[in-house]
TISE-255526 format. One record per residue (C-alpha): residue number from 0; z, x, y. Coordinates in steps of 0.25 Angstrom, whole numbers. Last residue first. Layout:
% residues N
[rec NUM,[Z,X,Y]]
...
//
This chain:
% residues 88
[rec 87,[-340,235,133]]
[rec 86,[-326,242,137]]
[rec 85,[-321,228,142]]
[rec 84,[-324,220,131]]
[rec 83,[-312,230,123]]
[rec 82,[-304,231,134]]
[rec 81,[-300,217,134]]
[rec 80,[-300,219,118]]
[rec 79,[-291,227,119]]
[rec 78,[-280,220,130]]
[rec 77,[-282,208,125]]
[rec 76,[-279,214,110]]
[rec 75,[-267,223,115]]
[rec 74,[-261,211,122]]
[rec 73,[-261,200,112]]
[rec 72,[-256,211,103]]
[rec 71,[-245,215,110]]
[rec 70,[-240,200,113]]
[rec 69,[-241,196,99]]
[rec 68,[-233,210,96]]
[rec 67,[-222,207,108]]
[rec 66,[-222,193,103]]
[rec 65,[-217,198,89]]
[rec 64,[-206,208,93]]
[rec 63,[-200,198,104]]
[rec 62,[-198,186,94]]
[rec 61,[-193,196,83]]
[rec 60,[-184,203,94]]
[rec 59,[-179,188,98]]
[rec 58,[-176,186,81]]
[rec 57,[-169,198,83]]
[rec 56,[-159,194,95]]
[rec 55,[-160,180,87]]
[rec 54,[-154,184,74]]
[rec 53,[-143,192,81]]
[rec 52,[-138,181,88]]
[rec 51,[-140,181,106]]
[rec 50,[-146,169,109]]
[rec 49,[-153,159,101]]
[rec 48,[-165,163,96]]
[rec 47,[-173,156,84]]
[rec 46,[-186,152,91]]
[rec 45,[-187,160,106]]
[rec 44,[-183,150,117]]
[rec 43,[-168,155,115]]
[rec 42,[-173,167,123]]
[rec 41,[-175,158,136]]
[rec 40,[-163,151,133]]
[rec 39,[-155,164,135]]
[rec 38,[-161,168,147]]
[rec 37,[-159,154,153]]
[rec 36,[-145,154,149]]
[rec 35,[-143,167,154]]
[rec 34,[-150,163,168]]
[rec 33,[-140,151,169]]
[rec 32,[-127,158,167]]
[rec 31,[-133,166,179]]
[rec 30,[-139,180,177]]
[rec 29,[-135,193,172]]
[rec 28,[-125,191,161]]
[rec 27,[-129,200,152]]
[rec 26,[-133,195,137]]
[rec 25,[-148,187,141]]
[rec 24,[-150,201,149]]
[rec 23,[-148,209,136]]
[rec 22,[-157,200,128]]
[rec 21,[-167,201,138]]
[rec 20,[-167,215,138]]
[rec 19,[-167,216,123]]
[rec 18,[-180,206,123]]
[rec 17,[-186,216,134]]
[rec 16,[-185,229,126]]
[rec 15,[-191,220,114]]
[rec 14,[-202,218,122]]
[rec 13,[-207,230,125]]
[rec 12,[-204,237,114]]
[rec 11,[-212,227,106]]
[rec 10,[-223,228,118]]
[rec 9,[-224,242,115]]
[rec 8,[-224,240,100]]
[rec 7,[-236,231,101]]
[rec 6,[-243,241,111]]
[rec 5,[-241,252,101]]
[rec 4,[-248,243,90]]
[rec 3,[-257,236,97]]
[rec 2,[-263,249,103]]
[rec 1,[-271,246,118]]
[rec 0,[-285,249,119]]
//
């Protein structure tokens, strides 16, 4: 059986780990002029961001926190209850 609460934070570290990275890879000029205006459109999908503000970079964090909870608990209660009709 899989802890909601441990697996929640996990998936929070996770995922907030990846939305820095993203960040950091939408700042560095890595790609083509057209890959960084992809990248950036891709995050300016989410309601409120526009690239790079303050406000945003939290707001992103928000977005980020939130759907790693949703997610966790989607996946700890398949994952349970899967196991719980097995074991019977």
């Amino acid at each position: 059986m899989l802890n909601l609460k441990r697996y929640g934070w996990l998936c929070v570290l996770g995922g907030e780990v990846l939305y820095a990275l993203c960040l950091i890879g939408g700042i560095f000029p890595w790609r083509t002029a057209r890959g960084v205006e992809v990248h950036e459109a891709i995050f300016e999908t989410l309601p409120g961001f526009t690239w790079l503000t303050g406000g945003s970079i939290v707001l992103g964090a928000v977005y980020v926190f939130v759907f790693a909870w949703v997610l966790a608990w989607y996946y700890v209660w398949m994952h349970n209850s899967s196991i719980a009709n097995t074991s019977k």
